[in-house]
Every structure is written in structure tokens, then in C-alpha cells.
C-alpha atoms as one frame of an Amber mdcrd trajectory, in Angstrom:
protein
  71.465  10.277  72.714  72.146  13.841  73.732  75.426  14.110  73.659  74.949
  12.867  69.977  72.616  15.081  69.256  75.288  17.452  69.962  78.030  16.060
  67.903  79.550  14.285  71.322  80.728  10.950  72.005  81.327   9.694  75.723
  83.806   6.908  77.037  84.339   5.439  80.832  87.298   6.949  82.547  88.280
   4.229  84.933  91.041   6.346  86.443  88.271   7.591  88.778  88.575   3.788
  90.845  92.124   5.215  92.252  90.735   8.294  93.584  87.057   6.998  95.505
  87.994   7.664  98.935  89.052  11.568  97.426  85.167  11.015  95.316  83.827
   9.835  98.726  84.575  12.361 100.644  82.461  15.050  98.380  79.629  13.060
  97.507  79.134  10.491 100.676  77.811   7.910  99.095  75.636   4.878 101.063
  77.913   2.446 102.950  79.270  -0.324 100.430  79.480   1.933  97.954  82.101
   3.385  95.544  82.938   5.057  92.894  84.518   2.796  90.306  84.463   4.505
  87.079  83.488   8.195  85.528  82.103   9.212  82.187  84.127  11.950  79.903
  82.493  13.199  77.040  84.570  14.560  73.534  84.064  15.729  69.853  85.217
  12.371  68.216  88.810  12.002  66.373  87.765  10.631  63.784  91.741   9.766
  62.835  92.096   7.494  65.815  91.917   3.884  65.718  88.814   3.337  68.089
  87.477  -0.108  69.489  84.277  -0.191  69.976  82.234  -2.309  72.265  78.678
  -2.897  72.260  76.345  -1.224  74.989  74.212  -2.593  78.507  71.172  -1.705
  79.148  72.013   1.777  81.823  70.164   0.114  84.494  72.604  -3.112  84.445
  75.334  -0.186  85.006  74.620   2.557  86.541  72.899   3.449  90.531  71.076
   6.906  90.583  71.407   8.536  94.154  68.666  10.987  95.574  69.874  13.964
  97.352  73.232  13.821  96.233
């Protein structure tokens, strides 16, 4: 909702899944653990052709780290 309230849209950048062990090495995260996928924000094009998918719930998706 903030990024909205900005005039920004986000998107997952799964590019990041290639690069965990480089990820890993800066943020050292718990054993079992990796970094699969990033989040980019943007102003939207509103030109492109865009599919959109529906949203899950942020605690079906994402793991929040202390200390990091």
C-alpha cells in the first residue's frame, strides 16, 4: 500500500534464485535457507500488456529475519 500511495507498483524478480550463494554471503541467512526471489519496485507503463495475478496473504510468502 505504500508504494501505491506513491504512484509505485512492485513485481518479483526471480533472477535473484541464480545469484543466492552471492545473496548468502552478505546477508547469512539461517541454515536451509535461501534466497529465491527479490522484489523491484517501478512507476507503471501503463502501454504494456501486463498479466496480473491475484495476491497471498504476505505471511504465506514471505520470512522476516531479526538482526539481519
Amino acid at each position: 500500500m505504500l508504494l501505491r500511495a506513491e504512484g509505485l507498483h512492485s513485481g518479483t524478480q526471480m533472477a535473484w534464485a541464480t545469484y543466492h550463494k552471492t545473496v548468502a554471503e552478505v546477508l547469512s541467512p539461517p541454515d536451509g535457507l535461501i534466497l529465491f526471489c527479490g522484489c523491484g519496485s517501478r512507476f507503471e507503463d501503463v502501454t504494456a500488456v501486463d498479466a496480473r495475478t491475484g495476491r497471498a496473504p504476505l505471511d504465506e510468502m514471505v520470512t522476516f529475519l531479526d538482526g539481519l
